[in-house]
C-alpha positions as CSV (number, residue, x, y, z in Angstrom):
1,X,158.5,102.9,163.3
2,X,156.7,102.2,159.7
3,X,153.0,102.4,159.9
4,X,153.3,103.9,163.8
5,X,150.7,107.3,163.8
6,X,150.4,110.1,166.8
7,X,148.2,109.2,169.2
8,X,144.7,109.9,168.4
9,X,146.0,110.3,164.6
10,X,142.6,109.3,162.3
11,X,139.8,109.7,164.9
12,X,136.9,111.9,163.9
13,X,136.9,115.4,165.5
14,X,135.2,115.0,169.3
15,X,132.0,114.8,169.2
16,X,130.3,119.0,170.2
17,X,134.4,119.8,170.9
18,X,135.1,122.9,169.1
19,X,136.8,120.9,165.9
20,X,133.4,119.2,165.7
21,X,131.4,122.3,165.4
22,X,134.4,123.5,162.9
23,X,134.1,120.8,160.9
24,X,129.9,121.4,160.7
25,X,130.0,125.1,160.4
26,X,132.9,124.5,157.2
27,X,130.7,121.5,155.8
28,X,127.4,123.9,155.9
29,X,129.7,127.0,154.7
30,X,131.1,124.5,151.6
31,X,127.3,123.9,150.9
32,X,126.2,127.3,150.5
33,X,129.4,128.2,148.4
34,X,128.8,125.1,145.8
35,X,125.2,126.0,145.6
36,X,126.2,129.9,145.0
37,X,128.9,128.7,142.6
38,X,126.5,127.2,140.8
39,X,124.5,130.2,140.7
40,X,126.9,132.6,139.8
41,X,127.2,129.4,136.7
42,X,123.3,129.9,136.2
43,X,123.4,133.3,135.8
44,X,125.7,134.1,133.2
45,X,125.2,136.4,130.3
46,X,122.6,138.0,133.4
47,X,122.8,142.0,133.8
48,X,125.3,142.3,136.5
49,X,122.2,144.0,138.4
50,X,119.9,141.5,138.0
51,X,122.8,138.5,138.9
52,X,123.9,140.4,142.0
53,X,120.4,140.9,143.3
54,X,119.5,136.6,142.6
55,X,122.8,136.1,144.3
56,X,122.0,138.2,147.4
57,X,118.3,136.3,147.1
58,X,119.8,132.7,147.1
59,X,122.4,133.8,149.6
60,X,119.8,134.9,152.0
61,X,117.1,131.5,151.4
62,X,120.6,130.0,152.1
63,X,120.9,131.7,155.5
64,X,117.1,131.6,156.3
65,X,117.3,127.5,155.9
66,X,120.8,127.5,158.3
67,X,119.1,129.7,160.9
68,X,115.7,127.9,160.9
69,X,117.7,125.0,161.6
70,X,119.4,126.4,164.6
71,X,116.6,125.4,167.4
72,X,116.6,121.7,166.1
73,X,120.4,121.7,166.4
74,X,120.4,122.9,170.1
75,X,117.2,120.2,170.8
76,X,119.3,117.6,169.6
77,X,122.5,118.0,170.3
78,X,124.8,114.9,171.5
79,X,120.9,113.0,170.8
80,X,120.9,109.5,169.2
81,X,119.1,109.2,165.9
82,X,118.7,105.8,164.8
83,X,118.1,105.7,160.7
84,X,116.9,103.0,158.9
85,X,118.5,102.9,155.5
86,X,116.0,101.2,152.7
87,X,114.0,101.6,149.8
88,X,114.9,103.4,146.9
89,X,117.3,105.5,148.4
90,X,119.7,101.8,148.6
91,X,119.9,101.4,144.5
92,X,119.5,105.0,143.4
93,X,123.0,106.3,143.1
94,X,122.5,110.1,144.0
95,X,119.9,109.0,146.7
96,X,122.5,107.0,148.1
97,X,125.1,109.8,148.1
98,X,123.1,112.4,149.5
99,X,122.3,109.9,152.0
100,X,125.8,109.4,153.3
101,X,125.8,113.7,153.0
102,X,123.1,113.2,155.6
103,X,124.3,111.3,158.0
104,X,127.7,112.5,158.1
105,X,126.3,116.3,158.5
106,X,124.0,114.9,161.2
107,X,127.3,113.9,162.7
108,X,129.3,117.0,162.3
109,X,126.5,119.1,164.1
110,X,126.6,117.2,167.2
111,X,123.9,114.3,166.8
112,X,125.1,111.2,167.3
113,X,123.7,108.8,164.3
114,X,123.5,105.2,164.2
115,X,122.1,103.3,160.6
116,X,120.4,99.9,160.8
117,X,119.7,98.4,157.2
118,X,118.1,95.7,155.2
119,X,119.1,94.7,151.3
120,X,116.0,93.1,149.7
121,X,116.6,94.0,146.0
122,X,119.9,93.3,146.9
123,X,119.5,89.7,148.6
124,X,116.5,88.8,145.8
125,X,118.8,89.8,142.7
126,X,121.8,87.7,144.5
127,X,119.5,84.6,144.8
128,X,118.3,85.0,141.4
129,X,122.2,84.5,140.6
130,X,122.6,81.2,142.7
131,X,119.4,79.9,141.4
132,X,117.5,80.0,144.3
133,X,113.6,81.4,144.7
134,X,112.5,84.3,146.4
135,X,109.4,83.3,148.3
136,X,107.4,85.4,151.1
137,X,104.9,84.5,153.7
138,X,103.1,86.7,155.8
139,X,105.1,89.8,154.2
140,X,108.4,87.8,155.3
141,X,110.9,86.0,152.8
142,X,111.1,82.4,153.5
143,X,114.9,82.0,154.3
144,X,116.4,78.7,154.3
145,X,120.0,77.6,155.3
146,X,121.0,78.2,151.6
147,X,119.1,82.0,151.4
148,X,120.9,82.4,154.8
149,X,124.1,82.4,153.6
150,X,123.2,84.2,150.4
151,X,121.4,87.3,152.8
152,X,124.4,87.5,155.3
153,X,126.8,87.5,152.5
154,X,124.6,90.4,150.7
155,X,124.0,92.3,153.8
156,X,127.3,92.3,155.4
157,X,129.9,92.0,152.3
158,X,127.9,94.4,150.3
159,X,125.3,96.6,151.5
160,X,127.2,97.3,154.3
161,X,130.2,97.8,152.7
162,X,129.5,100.1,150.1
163,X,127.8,102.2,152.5
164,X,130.3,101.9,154.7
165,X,132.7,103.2,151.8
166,X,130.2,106.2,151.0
167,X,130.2,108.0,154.5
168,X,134.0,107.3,155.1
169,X,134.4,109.5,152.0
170,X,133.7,112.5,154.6
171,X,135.8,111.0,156.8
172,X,137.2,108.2,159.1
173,X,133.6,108.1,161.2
174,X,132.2,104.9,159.8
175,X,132.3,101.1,161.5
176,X,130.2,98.3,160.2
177,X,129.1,95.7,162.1
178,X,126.3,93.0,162.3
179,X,123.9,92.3,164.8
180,X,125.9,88.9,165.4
181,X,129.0,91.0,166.7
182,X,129.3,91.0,170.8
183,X,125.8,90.0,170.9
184,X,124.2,93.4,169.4
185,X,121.0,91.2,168.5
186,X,119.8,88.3,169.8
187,X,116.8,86.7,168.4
188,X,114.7,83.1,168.4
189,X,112.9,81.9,165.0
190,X,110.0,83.6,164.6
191,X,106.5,81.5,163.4
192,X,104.7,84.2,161.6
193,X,100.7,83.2,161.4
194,X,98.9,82.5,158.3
195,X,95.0,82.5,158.6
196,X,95.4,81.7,162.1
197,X,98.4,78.9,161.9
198,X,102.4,79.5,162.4
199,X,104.2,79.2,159.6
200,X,107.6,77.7,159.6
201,X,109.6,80.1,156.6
202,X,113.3,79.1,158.1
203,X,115.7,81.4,159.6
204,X,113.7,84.3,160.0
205,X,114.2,85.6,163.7
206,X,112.5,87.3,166.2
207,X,114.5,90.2,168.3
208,X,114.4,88.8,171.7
209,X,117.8,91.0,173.4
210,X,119.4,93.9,172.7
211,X,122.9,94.7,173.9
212,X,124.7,98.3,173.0
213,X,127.5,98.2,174.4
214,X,129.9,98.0,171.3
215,X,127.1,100.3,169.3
216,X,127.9,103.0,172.7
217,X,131.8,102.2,172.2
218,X,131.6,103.3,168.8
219,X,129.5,106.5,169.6
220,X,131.5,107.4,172.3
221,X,134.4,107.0,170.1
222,X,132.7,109.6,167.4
223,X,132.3,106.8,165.1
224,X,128.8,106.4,162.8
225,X,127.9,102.2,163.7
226,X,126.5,101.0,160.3
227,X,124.3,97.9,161.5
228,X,123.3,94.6,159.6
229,X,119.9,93.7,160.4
230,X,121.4,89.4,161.6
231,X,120.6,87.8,164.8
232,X,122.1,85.2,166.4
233,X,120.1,82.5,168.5
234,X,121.1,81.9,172.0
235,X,119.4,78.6,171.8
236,X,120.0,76.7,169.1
237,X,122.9,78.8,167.7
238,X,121.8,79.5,164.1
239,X,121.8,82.9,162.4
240,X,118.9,84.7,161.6
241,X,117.4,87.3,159.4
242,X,115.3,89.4,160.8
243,X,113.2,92.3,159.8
244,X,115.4,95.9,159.3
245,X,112.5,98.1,160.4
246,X,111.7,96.0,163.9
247,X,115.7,95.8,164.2
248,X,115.8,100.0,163.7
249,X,113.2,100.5,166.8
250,X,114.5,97.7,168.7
251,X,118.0,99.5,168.7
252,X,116.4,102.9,168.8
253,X,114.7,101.7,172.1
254,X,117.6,100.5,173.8
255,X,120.0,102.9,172.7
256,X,117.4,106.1,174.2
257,X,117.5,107.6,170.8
258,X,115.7,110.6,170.6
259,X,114.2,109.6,167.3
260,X,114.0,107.1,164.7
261,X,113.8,107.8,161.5
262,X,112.8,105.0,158.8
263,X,113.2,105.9,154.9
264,X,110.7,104.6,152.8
265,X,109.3,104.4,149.0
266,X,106.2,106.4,150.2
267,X,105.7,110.5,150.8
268,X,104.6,108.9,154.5
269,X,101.5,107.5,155.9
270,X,98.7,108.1,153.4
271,X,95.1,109.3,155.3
272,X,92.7,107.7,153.1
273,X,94.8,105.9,150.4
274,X,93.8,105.3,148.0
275,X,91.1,107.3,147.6
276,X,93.5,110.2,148.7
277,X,97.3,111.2,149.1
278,X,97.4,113.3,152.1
279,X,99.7,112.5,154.1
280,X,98.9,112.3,158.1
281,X,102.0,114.3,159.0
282,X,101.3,113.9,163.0
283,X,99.6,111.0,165.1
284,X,99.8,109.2,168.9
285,X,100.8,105.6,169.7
286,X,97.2,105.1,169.9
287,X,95.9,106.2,167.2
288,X,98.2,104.7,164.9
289,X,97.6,101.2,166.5
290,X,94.4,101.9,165.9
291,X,95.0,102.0,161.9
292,X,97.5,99.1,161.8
293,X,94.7,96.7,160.9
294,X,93.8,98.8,158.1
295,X,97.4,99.3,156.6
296,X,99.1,97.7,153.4
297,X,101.5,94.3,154.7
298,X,104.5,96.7,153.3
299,X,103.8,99.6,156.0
300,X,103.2,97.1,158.5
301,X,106.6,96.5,160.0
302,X,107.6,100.0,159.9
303,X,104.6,101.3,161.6
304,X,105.0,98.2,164.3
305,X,108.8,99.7,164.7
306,X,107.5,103.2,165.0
307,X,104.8,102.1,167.7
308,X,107.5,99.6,169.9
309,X,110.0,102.5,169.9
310,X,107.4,105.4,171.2
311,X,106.4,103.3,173.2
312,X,109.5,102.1,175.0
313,X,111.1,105.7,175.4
314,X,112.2,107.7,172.1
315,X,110.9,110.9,171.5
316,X,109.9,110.5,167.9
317,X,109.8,108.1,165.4
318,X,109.2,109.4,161.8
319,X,108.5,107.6,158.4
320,X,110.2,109.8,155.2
321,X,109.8,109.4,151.7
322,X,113.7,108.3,150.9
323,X,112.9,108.7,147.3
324,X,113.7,112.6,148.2
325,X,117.7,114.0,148.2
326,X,118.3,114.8,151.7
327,X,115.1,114.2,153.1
328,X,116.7,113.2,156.7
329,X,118.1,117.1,157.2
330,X,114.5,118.2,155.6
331,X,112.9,116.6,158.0
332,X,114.6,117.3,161.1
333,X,116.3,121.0,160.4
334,X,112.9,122.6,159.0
335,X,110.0,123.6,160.2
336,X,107.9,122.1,157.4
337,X,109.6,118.6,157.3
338,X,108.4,115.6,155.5
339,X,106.8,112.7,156.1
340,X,104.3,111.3,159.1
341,X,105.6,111.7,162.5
342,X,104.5,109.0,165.6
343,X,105.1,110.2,168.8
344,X,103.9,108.9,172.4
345,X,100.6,109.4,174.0
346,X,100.3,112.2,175.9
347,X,100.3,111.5,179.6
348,X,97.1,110.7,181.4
349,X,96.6,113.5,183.3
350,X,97.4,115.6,180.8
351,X,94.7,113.8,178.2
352,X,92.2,114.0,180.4
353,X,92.5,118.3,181.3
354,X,90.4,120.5,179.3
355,X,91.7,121.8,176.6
356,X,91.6,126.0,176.7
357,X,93.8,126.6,173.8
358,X,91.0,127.4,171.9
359,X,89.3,129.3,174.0
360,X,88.3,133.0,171.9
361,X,89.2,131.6,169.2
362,X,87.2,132.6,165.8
363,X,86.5,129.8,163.1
């Protein structure tokens, strides 16, 4: 019959099945031949010596890069990564692009990705259009019943759509969804406090349930959930907005994701900013609440997401500098990576041993 397909026509290759690991080892081997196309390009009009030995060169960084990645594959393998899309990497074209590239690899190798995202140049530019104002308290936008409507069409009829669009380029693996659909996210309006009061700025939520079971559905179907960051009240019905970042680490809690990742406009946690632009590339739960007093109202949230998820079971949560092409694979496939890393405190017992490592050390 007309439209009928085999069955199982369209789905993505099984997730770690050998047409998965295909499908990874001929999107890695199309990499290396575009980049060594290009090189051959670059060195034109070269002595054929000198051409074949930069070939050979790039060819073997090339190789150096897939093989250093090799131990992160096997760590992770069939893992949950929850990635929170935002920042500049959302309106830069390429950013966006190499993005999708990321995930979708991520995919191909056996991980097991899930996005959450936000829209806020998005949702501001769109209520510029309908004339209405952007306004934020306590780091939140004050969203009333009008703004509502204008962030849930923005976030789930075009953010989410066009992203949806860029992965299933590589492939029939996307699925959006909001966190209104089968109950994803639940949440009650949240009264953020201004110089010690609550402030009342509308329907801005506050994640009070999660439930994964279509988010698992998906994943165990080899699909990549794309997630809206809307709540939906239990109590008094209404729709919410609430924050992308706390909505990444409350999924990436109760999903067991090995890590969650949250891109950013920033190279990663600064040390001393802004007398000084090192970036802390490592700290514990506790030592990063310990900073969150002293840290700008934009880092806030995501440094509160990193901390809740640590804290309640994932592995790793790591803030990235977005603004970088690829920056998810550089900063889980290399040894170098990018960005500060938050992961739990180390046990007790363990804490409180002596630590020999040094011991015959030289300064």
């Amino acid at each position: 019959m007309s439209g009928l397909t085999e069955p199982g026509a369209g789905r993505p290759p099984a997730l770690g099945g050998p047409d998965g690991l295909a499908t990874a080892a001929v999107t890695a081997e199309a990499l290396v031949a575009a980049e060594a196309a290009a090189s051959g390009a670059a060195t034109a009009g070269i002595p054929r010596p000198a051409a074949a030995r930069r070939r050979k060169e790039s060819a073997l960084l090339k190789a150096g890069v897939l093989v250093e990645a090799l131990p992160w594959l096997t760590r992770h393998h069939g893992r949950i990564v929850v990635v929170k899309f935002g920042g500049n990497a959302m309106v830069d074209e390429e950013l966006k692009a190499a993005f999708a590239q990321d995930i979708v690899f991520l995919r191909h190798a056996g991980l097991r990705p899930v996005v959450v995202h936000g829209g806020g140049p998005q949702i501001s530019a769109q209520l510029d259009r309908h004339g209405l104002v952007s306004e934020f308290k306590a780091g939140l936008r004050v969203t009333t019943p009008e703004a509502m409507d204008v962030v849930r069409m923005v976030l789930a009829g075009q953010v989410q759509r066009e992203l949806v669009g860029l992965l299933n380029q590589h492939g029939p693996l996307a699925v959006g969804l909001t966190g209104e659909d089968a109950r994803t996210i639940s949440a009650v309006k949240h009264y953020p406090l201004v110089d010690g009061e609550p402030v009342d700025i509308g329907r801005v939520g506050e994640i009070t349930a999660v439930d994964t079971g279509a988010i698992e559905a998906l994943l165990d179907d080899g699909r990549i959930p794309v997630v809206s960051s809307i709540a939906r009240a239990d109590d008094d019905g209404h729709v919410y907005n609430v924050n992308a970042d706390t909505a990444a680490a409350a999924l990436a809690a109760a999903l067991g994701a090995t890590t969650l990742m949250v891109l950013t406009d920033v190279e990663g946690l600064y040390e001393d900013w802004p007398n000084s632009d090192e970036v802390i590339s490592r700290l514990t739960a506790s030592e990063l609440e310990e900073l969150l007093p002293e840290l700008s109202s934009g880092m806030v949230p995501k440094m509160e997401g990193c901390l809740h998820a640590v804290r309640n079971g994932v592995a790793t949560a790591r803030v990235i500098d977005g603004r970088v092409r690829h920056s998810i694979l550089l900063e889980i496939f290399t040894d170098e990576g990018i960005g500060t890393m938050v992961v739990p405190d180390p046990p007790r017992d363990a804490a409180a041993a002596p630590d020999t490592t040094t011991e015959g050390a030289t300064p």
